[in-house]
C-alpha positions in Angstrom: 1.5 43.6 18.3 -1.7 43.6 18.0 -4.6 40.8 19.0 -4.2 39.1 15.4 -6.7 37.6 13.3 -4.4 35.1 10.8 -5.5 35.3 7.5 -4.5 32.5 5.7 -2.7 32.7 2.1 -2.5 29.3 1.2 -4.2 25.8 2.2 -1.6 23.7 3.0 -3.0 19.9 3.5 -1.2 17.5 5.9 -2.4 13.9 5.0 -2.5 12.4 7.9 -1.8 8.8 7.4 -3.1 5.8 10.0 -0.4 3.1 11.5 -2.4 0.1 10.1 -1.1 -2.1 7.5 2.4 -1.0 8.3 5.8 -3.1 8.9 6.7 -3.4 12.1 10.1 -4.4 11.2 13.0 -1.2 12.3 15.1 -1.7 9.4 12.7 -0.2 7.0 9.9 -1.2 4.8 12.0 -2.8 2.4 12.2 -6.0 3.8 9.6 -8.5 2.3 6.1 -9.2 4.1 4.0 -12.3 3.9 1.8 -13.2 1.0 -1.7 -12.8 1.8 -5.4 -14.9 0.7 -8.1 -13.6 -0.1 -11.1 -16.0 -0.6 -14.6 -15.5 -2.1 -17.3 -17.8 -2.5 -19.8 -17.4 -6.2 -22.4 -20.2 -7.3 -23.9 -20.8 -10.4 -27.4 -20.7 -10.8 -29.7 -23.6 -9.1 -33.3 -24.3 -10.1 -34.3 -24.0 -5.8 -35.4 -21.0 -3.6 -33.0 -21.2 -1.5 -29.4 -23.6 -0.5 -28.5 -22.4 2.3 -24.9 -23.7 3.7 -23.2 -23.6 7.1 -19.4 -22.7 6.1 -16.9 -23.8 9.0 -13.2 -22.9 7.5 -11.3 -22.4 4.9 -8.1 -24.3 5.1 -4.9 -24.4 2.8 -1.7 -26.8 2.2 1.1 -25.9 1.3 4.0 -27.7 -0.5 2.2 -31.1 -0.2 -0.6 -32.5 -2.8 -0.6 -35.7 -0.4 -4.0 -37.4 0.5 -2.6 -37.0 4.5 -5.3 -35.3 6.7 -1.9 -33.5 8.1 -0.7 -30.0 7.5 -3.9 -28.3 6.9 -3.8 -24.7 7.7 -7.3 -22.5 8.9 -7.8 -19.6 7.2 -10.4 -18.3 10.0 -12.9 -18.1 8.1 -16.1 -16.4 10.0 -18.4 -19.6 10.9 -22.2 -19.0 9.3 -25.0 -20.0 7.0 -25.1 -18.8 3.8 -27.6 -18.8 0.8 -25.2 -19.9 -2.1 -28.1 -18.7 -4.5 -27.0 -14.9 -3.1 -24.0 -15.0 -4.5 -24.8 -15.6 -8.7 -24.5 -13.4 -11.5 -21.7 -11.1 -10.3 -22.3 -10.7 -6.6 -19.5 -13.0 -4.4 -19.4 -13.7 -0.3 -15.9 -13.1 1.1 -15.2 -15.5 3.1 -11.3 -14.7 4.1 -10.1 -11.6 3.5 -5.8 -10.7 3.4 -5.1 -13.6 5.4 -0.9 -14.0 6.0 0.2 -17.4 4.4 3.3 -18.9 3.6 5.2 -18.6 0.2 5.7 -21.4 -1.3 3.2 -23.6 -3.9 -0.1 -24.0 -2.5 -1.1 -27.4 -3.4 -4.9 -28.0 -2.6 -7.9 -26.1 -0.5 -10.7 -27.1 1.0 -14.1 -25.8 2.4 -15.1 -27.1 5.6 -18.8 -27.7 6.0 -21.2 -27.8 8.8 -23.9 -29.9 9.7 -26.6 -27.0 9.6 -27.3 -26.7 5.9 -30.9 -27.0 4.6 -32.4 -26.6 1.1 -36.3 -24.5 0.5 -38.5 -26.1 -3.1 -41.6 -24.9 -4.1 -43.9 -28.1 -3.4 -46.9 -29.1 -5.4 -49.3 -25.6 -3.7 -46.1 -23.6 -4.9 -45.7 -23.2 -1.4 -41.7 -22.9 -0.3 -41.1 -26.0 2.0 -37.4 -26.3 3.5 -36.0 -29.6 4.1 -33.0 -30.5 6.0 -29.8 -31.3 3.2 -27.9 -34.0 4.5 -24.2 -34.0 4.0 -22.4 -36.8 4.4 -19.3 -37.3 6.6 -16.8 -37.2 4.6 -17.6 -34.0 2.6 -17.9 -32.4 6.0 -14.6 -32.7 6.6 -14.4 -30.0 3.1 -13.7 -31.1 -0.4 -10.3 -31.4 -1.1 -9.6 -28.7 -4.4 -6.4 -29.2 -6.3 -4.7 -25.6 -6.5 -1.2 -25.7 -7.9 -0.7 -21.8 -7.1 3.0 -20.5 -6.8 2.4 -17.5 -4.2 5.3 -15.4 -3.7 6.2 -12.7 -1.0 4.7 -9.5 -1.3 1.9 -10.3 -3.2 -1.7 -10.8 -2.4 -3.7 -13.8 -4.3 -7.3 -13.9 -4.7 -8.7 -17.7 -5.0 -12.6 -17.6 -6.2 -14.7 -21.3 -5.2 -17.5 -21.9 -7.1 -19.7 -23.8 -6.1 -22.1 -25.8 -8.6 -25.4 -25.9 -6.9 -27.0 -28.1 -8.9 -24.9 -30.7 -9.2 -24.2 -30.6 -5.9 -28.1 -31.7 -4.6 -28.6 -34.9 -5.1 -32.1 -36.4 -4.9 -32.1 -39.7 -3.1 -34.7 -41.7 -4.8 -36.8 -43.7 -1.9 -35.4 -42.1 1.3 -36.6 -39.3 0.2 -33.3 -37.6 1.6 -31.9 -34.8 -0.1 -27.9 -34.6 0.4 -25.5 -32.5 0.1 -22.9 -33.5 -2.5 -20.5 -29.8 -2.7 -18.7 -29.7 -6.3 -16.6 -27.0 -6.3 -14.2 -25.5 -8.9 -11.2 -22.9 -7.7 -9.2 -20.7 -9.6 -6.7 -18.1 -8.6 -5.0 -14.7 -9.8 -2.3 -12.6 -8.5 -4.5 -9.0 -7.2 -2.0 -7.0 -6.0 1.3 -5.7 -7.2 4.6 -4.2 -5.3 5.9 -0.4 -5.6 9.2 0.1 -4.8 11.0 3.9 -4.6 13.3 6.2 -2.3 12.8 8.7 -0.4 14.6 11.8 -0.4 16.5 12.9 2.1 17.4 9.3 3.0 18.5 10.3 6.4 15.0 11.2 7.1 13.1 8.6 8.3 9.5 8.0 6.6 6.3 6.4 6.0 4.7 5.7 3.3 1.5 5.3 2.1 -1.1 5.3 -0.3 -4.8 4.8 0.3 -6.9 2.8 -1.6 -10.1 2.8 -2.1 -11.1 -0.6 -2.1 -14.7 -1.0 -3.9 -14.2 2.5 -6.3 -17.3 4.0 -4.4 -18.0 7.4 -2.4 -18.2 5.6 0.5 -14.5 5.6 2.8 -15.8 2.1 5.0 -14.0 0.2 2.6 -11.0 2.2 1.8 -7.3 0.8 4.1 -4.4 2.2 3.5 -0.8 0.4 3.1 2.2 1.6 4.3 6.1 1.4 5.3 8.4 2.3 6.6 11.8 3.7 4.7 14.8 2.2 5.5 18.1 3.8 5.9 19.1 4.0 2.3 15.4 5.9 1.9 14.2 2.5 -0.1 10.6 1.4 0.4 8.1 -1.0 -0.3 4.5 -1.1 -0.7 3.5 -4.4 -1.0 -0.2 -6.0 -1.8 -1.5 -3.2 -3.3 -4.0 -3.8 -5.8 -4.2 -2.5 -9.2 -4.6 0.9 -9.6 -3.7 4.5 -10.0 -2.4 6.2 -6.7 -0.8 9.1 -4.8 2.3 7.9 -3.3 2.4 10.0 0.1 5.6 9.7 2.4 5.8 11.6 5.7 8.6 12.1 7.9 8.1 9.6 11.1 9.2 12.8 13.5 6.8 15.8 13.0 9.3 18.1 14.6 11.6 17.3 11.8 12.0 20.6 9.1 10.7 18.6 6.4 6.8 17.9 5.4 5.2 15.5 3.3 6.0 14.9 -0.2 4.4 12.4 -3.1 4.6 11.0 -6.2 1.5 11.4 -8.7 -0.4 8.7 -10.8 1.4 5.7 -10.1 0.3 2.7 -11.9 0.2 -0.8 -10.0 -0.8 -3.8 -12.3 -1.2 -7.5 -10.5 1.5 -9.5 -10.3 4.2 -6.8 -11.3 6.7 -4.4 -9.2 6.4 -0.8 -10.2 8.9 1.3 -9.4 9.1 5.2 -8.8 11.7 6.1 -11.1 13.1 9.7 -9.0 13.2 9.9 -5.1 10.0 11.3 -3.9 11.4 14.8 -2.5 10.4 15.9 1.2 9.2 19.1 1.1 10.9 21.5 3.4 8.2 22.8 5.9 6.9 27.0 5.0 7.8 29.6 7.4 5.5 33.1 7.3 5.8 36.7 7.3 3.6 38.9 9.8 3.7 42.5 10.5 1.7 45.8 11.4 0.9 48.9 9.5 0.3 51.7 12.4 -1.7 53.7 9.9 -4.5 51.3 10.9 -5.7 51.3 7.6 -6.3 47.8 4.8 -3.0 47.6 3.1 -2.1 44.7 0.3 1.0 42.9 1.1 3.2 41.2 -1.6 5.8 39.0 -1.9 8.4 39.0 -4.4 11.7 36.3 -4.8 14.2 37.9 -6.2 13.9 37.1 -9.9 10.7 39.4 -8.9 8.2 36.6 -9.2 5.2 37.2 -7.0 5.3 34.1 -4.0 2.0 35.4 -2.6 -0.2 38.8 -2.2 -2.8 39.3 0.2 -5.1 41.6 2.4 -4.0 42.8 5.8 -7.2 43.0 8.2 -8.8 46.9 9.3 -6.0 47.3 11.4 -2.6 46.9 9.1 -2.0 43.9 10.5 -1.0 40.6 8.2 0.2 37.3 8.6 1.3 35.4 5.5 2.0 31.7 5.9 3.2 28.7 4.1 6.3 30.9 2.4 8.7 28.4 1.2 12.3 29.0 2.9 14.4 32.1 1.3 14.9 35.4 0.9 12.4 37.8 -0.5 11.1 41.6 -1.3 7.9 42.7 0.7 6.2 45.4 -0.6 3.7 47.1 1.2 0.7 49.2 -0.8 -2.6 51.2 -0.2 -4.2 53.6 -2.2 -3.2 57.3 -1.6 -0.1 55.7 0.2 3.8 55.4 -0.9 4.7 51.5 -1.7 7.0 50.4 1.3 9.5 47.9 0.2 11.2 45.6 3.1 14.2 43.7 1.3 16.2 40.5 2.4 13.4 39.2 4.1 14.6 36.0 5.3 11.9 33.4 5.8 13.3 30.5 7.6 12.0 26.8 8.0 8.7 26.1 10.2 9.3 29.5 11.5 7.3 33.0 11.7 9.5 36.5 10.8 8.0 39.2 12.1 8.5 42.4 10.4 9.5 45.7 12.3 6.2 48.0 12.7 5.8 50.0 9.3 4.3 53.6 9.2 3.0 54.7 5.0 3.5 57.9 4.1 0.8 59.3 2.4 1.1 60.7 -1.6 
């Protein structure tokens, strides 16, 4: 045949889906995954320039609302100095982001503070003047924060501390000292749900996926994408995801396998709820194609028909009578071949296998 130019009939889009964020567990996606915290720091307004706060940790316990100093856990939180007067009227600092934890109740929470935390006024000249805020010892070692939160597996929880600037400076008369007093409130909400489905075939194995786009913007740096395996009834599932409308993608783990991606449209995740996909989500068997060669040399339209006669797809050959038509779902079908001042040439029982190209014998037109 030929040197072939491809001319392609239909676009066919392969997501193609990243490892991270799946289970690593063999036995499928089904099995249940860790809870995971999110924190994020907000203030309410302060009459100052600036409060700016050196934030050690984050810690957690679990199942104990004891006064013991044991059983903490760190939430590795990034060490630094914030302004807490950033972070009013809407705008938050995340300071632990989908961080595993155990299920169970988490009884209290605590910010750990540094010693590094100073405090800017306007003096007398309106001039800004920063002074060091002194914080004593014991709120140092972070302000203990009854919680109460039942966190189950599968879900992630995001816990919001706000912190009261103003009623956390305290003036100290004649020392002259300003300290550092935190008072803190936290509350918590379930922000992600679970979505459970098959896939069909279940003896495929499979990944799925959906990708979220994590602030709602343009931008991709902040969209991840969760995933999981299928286990080997086909069951999955997604958990953590926040709430949302997604495309459900699953792809076969073994790209030589005959089947390509398949997915489920608008699915619906509220927090704190499992959704699940009502029918399998159907692999799609992989498209063969169709090429050939007119020797008349000539631009010939090439059609294919099923045989209820429904048109699968019709395109252009190149200058040279030669065509390749891809993505053809697998069956039998009519070609027809057709040019002005030529006689239509039909090839039947065409049969158009999976992932695979048929090649049609050379065809000559006879002219009307």
């Amino acid at each position: 045949m030929k040197t072939l130019k491809k001319l392609k009939l239909i676009a066919f889009s392969l997501l193609l889906i990243s490892f991270f964020g799946c289970n690593d567990s063999e036995s499928g996606s089904a099995n249940k995954e860790a809870p995971t915290i999110s924190v994020r720091l907000v203030d309410a307004p302060g009459d100052f320039e600036a409060v700016n706060v050196e934030i050690v940790d984050v810690m957690i316990k679990m199942d104990d609302d004891s006064d013991d100093d044991n059983g903490w856990l760190s939430l590795e939180a990034n060490n630094e100095t914030v302004n807490l007067l950033d972070f009013t009227g809407g705008f938050s600092k995340v300071l632990v982001e989908r961080f595993p934890i155990p299920e169970g109740t988490l009884s209290q929470m605590r910010l750990v503070l540094g010693d590094g935390n100073t405090i800017v006024i306007k003096n007398d000249n309106d001039e800004d003047e920063t002074f060091d805020l002194k914080t004593p010892s014991a709120q140092q070692s972070g302000l203990k924060l009854k919680v109460d939160a039942l966190i189950e597996e599968g879900f992630t929880y995001d816990f919001i501390l706000d912190f009261d600037v103003e009623k956390s400076i305290v003036m100290a008369g004649n020392s002259n000292n300003i300290i550092l007093k935190p008072v803190l409130y936290v509350s918590a909400e379930a922000s992600s749900g679970i979505i459970e489905g098959t896939v069909s075939p279940t003896e495929v194995p499979s990944m799925v996926s959906v990708l979220v786009n994590d602030m709602e913007t343009p931008e991709t740096d902040d969209d991840f994408i969760i995933s999981a395996y299928t286990d080997e009834n086909g069951a999955f599932a997604l958990w953590g995801v926040p709430a949302g409308t997604y495309e459900v993608v699953a792809t076969p783990i073994d790209e030589a396998s005959d089947y390509g991606s398949g997915s489920a449209m608008d699915i619906t995740v509220i927090n704190g709820e499992i959704t699940t996909i009502g029918d399998p989500i159907e692999l799609q068997l992989k498209p063969g194609s169709i090429s050939g060669d007119v020797t008349n040399d000539i631009v010939v339209t090439v059609t294919v028909k099923d045989g209820d006669d429904v048109v699968i797809a019709t395109q252009d050959s190149n200058e040279a009578g030669e065509f390749l038509l891809e993505n053809i779902p697998a069956g039998t079908y009519t070609v027809t071949i057709s040019a002005t001042g030529y006689v239509s040439h039909d090839t039947e029982n065409v049969l158009v296998e999976v992932n695979a190209e048929t090649a049609l014998e050379a065809i000559t037109l006879v002219e009307e």
